[in-house]
PAVEXDO-65409 format. One record per residue (C-alpha): y, x, z. Coordinates in steps of 0.05 Angstrom, whole numbers, padded with zeros to 5 digits. Example, Ala and Ser with C-alpha at 12.3 -4.5 7.8 and 13.67 -1.06 7.14 Angstrom:
{node {-00090,00246,00156}}
{node {-00021,00273,00143}}
***
This chain:
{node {-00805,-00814,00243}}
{node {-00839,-00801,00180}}
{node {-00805,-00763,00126}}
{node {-00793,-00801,00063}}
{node {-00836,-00773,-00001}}
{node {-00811,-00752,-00067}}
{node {-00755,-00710,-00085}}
{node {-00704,-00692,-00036}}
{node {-00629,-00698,-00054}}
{node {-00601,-00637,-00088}}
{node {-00655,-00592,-00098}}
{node {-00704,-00581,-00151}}
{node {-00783,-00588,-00149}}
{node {-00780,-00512,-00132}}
{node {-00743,-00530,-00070}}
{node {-00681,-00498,-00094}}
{node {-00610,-00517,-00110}}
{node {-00600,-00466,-00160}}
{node {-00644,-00428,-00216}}
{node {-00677,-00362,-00182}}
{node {-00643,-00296,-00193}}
{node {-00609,-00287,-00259}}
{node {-00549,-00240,-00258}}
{node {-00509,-00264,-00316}}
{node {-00502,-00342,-00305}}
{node {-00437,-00372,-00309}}
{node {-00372,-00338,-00318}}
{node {-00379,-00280,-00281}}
{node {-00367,-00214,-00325}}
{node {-00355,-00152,-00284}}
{node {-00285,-00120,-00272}}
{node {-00289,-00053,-00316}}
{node {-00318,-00091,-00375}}
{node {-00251,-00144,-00373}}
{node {-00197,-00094,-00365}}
{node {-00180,-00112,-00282}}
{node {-00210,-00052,-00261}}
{node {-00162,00016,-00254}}
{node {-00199,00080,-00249}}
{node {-00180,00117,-00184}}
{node {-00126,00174,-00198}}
{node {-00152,00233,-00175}}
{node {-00136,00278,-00125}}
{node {-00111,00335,-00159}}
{node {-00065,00299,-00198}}
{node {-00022,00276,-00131}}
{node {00019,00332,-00114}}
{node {00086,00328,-00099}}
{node {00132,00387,-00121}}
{node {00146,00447,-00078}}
{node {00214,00430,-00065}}
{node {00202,00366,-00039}}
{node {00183,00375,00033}}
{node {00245,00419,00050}}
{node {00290,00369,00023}}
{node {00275,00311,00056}}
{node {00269,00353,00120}}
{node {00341,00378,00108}}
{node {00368,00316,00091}}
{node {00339,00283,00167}}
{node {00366,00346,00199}}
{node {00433,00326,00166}}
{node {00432,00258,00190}}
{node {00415,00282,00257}}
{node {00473,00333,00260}}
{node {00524,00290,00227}}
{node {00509,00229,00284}}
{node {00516,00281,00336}}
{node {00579,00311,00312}}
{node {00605,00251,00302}}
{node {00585,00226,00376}}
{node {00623,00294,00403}}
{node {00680,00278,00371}}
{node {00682,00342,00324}}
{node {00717,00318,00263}}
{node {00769,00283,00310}}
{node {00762,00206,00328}}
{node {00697,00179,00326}}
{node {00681,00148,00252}}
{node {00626,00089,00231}}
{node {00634,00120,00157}}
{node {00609,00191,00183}}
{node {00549,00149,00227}}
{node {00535,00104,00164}}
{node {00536,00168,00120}}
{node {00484,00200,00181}}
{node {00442,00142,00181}}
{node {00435,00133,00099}}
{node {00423,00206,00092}}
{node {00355,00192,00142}}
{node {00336,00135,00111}}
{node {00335,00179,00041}}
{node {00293,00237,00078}}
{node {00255,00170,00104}}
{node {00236,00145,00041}}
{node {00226,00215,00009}}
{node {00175,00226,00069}}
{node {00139,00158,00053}}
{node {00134,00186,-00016}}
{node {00105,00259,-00004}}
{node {00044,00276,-00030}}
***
């Protein structure tokens, strides 16, 4: 088969669909020039206080203790407020842990 002469579809006499190079065609501007782009925080400036790292470790020790006394029956019958109470207080050191800088 012979190939058929002249221009072929979609592409220009260069043999190309689009113009060479050219980094500023169309719509594209770059992100720090349109306001998307957020400098990086740095480092230094993520610290979380002093106090923070003993607190949430006290407050999942106190979740820990208060399931366990519950479970041995040391503040009489066996309560689901003083489990709930045991459970929240973890989730709190939880999310303070998630948190720590």
């Amino acid at each position: 088969m012979a190939k058929a002469s002249g221009s072929k579809k979609g592409r220009s006499a260069q043999g190309r669909a689009t113009p060479k190079g050219g980094g500023s065609l169309g719509r594209y501007t770059d992100a720090e020039s349109s306001g998307r782009y957020t400098k990086a925080t740095p480092t230094s400036a993520k610290v979380s206080p002093r106090w923070w790292g003993p607190v949430l470790l006290t407050l999942m020790l106190l979740g820990v203790i208060l399931i366990l006394l519950n479970y041995l029956s040391v503040f009489g019958n066996p309560s689901g407020w003083l489990m709930l109470t045991g459970i929240v207080t973890i989730a709190i050191g939880f999310l303070m842990a998630t948190a720590y800088r």
